[in-house]
C-alpha positions in Angstrom: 9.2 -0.7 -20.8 10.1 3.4 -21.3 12.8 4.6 -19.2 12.0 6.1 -16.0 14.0 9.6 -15.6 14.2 11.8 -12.6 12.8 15.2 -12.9 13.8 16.3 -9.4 15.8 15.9 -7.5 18.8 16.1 -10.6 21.3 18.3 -10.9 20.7 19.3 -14.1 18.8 17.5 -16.9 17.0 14.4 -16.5 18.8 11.6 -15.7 17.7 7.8 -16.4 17.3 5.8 -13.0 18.5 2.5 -12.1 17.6 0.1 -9.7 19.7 0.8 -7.4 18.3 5.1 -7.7 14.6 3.5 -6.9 15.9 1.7 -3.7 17.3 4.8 -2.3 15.1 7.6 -3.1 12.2 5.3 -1.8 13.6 3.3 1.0 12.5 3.4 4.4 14.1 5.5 7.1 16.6 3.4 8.7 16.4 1.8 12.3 12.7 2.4 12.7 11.8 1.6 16.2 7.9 2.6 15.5 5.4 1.8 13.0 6.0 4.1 9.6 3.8 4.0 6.7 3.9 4.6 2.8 0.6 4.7 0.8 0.8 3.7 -2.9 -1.6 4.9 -5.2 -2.4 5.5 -9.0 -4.9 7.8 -10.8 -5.9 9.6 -14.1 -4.7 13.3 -14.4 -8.6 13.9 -13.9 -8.2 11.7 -10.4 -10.1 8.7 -11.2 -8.6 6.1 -8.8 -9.8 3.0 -11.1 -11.0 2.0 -14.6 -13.9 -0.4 -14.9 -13.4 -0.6 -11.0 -9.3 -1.6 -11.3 -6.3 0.2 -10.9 -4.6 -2.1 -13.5 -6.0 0.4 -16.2 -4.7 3.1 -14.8 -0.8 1.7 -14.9 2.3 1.2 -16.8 5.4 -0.9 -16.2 7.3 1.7 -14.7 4.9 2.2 -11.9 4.1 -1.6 -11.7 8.2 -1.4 -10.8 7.9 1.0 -8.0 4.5 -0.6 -6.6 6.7 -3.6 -6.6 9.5 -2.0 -5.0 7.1 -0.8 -2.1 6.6 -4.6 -1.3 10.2 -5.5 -1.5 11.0 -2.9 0.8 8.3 -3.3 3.1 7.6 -5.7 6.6 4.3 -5.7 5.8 1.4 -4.7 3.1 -1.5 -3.3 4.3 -4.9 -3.3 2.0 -8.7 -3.1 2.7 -10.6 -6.0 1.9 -12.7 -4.6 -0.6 -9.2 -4.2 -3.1 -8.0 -6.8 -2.2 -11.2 -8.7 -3.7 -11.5 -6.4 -6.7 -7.9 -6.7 -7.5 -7.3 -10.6 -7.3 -4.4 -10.4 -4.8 -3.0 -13.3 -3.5 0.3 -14.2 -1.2 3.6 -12.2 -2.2 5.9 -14.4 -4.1 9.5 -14.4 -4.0 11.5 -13.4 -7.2 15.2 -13.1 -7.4 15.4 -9.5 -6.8 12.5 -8.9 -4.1 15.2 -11.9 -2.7 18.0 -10.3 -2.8 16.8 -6.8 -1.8 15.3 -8.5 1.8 18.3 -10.1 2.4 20.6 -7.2 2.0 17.9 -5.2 4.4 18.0 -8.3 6.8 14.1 -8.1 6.8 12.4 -11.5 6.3 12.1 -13.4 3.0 8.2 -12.5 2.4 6.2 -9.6 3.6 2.7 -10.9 5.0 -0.6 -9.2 3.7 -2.7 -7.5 6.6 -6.0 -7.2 5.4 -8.7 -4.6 7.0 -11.9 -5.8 7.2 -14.9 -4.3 9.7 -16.7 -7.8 9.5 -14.2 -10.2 8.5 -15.8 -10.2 5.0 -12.3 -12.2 3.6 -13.4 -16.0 2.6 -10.9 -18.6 3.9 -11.0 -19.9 0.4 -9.6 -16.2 -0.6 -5.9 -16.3 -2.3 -5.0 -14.6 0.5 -5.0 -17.8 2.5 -5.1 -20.9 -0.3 -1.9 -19.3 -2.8 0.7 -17.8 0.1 3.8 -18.5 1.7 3.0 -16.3 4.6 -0.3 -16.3 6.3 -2.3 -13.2 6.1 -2.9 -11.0 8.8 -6.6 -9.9 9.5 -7.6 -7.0 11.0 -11.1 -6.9 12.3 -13.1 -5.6 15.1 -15.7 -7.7 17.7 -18.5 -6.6 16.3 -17.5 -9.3 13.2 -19.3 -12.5 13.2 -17.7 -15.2 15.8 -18.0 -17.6 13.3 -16.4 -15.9 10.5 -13.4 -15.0 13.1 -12.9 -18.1 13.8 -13.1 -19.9 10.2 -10.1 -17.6 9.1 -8.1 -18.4 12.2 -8.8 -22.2 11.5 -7.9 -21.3 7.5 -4.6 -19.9 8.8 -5.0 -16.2 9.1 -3.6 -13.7 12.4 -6.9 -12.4 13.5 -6.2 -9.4 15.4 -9.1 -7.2 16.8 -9.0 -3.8 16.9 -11.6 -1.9 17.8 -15.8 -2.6 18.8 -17.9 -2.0 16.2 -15.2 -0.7 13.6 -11.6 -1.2 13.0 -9.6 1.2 15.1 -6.6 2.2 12.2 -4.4 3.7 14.7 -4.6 0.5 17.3 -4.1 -1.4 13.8 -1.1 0.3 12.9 0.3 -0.2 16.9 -0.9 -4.0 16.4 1.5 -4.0 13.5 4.3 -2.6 14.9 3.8 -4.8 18.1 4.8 -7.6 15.5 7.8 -6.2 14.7 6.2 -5.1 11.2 7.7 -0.8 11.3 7.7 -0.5 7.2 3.7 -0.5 6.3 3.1 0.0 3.1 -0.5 0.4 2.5 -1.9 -0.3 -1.2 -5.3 1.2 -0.4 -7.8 0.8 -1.8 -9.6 5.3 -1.4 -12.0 3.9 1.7 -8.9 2.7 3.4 -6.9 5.8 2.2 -9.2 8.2 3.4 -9.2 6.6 6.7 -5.7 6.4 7.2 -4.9 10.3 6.4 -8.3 11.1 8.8 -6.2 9.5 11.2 -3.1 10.8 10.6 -1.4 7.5 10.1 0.4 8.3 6.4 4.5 9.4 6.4 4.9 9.0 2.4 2.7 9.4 -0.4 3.7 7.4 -3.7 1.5 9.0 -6.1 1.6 8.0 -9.8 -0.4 10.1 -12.3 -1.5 8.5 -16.0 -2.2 10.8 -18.6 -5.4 9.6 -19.1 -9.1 11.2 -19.0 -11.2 8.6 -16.9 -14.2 11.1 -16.6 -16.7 11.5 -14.1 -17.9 8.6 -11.7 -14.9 6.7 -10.6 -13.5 7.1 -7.1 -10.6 9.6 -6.1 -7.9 7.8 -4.2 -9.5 8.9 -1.1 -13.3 8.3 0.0 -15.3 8.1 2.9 -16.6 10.6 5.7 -14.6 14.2 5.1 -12.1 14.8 6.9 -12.0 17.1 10.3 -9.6 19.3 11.0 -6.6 21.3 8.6 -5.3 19.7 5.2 -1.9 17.2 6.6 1.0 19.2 5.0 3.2 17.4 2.4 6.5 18.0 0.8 7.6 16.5 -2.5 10.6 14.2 -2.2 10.9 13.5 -5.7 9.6 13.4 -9.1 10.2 10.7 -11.6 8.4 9.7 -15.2 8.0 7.3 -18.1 6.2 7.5 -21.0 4.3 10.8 -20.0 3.1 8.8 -16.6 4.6 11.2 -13.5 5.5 9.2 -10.3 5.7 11.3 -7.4 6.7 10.9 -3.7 5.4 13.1 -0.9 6.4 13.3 3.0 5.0 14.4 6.3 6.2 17.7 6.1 
């Protein structure tokens, strides 16, 4: 794994980071008493948002540590069902560290998965619900099938609904937070993205860019319906790298 350096802030030249660096620079803000949410995303210096429809090519170990980071510090990770199928994701498991950073934060041993889906499109034989310690959440609308409802509730899942015919992001995010789940960090995939900064819903960007060429085709980490409405305003909280990969962090200006 190549070091991972701070560019900014530093108070000089770059310094190497520890664990300990990661934690603070992207920890949430303390006593949050409202739903707060960090996207995590990857592309190509050309902004592909996938190779050979994954992310996984577009990575390194030093962002793989930050993406897991996100979960460690998070109440909750939030991920559109089309990702979570294209990237194989299952339960969160517990390792020592994700251990002992949840119980030094007093949030609870595991994070859940809350999964956004318009017609409840997750299997009940999914990963999701057969290899976890903490049963998914799924967020779905009524316009999803009944039946389909009511076989991932009997599988184990939280079926909220939010919205008619669509799921309503921002009555998602307040469904979340009426859980007691304030630290969303959302993993994507660009539909879900997109939706979320239409909606205004994203405090922190985690951005990291591979020097890689993906070419034309792929997806940019946002898709979907343009957006109405001025550009949301970002400011860069920090800048690391490793092996010529740049992480970045924005916030809600």
């Amino acid at each position: 794994m190549g070091i991972v350096y701070a560019l900014w802030p530093t108070d000089g030249e770059p310094t190497a980071v520890t664990d300990a660096d990661l934690e603070r620079l992207y920890d949430y803000p303390p006593e949050l008493t409202e739903p707060w949410v960090q996207a995590n995303m990857v592309s190509s210096a050309d902004g592909a948002a996938a190779v050979d429809g994954r992310s996984a090519g577009l990575s390194h170990p030093a962002d793989k540590r930050v993406f897991a980071l996100g979960r460690d510090l998070a109440d909750v990770v939030l991920v559109g069902a089309g990702t979570a199928q294209a990237e194989r994701y299952a339960g969160i498991k517990p390792r020592e560290l994700r251990t002992s950073r949840r119980q030094a934060r007093g949030l609870s041993p595991l994070p859940p998965i809350a999964v956004v889906t318009n017609r409840c499109s997750l299997s009940p034989q999914s990963p999701l619900l057969t290899d976890t310690m903490v049963p998914p959440i799924v967020l779905t609308c009524a316009a999803a099938p009944a039946e389909r409802r009511d076989g991932l509730a009997d599988a184990g899942a939280d079926v909220v609904v939010v919205g008619e015919d669509s799921v309503d992001l921002p009555s998602a995010v307040r469904a979340l937070g009426d859980r007691g789940l304030y630290r969303i960090d959302c993993e994507g995939g660009p539909r879900l993205l997109g939706a979320m900064v239409a909606a205004d819903l994203v405090d922190q960007l985690c951005l990291t860019v591979s020097p890689l060429l993906a070419g034309a085709g792929a997806e940019r980490i946002v898709s979907g319906p343009a957006m109405t409405g001025p550009p949301r305003s970002l400011r860069l909280a920090s800048v690391l790298t490793a092996d010529g990969f740049l992480m970045l962090r924005y916030r809600r200006a």
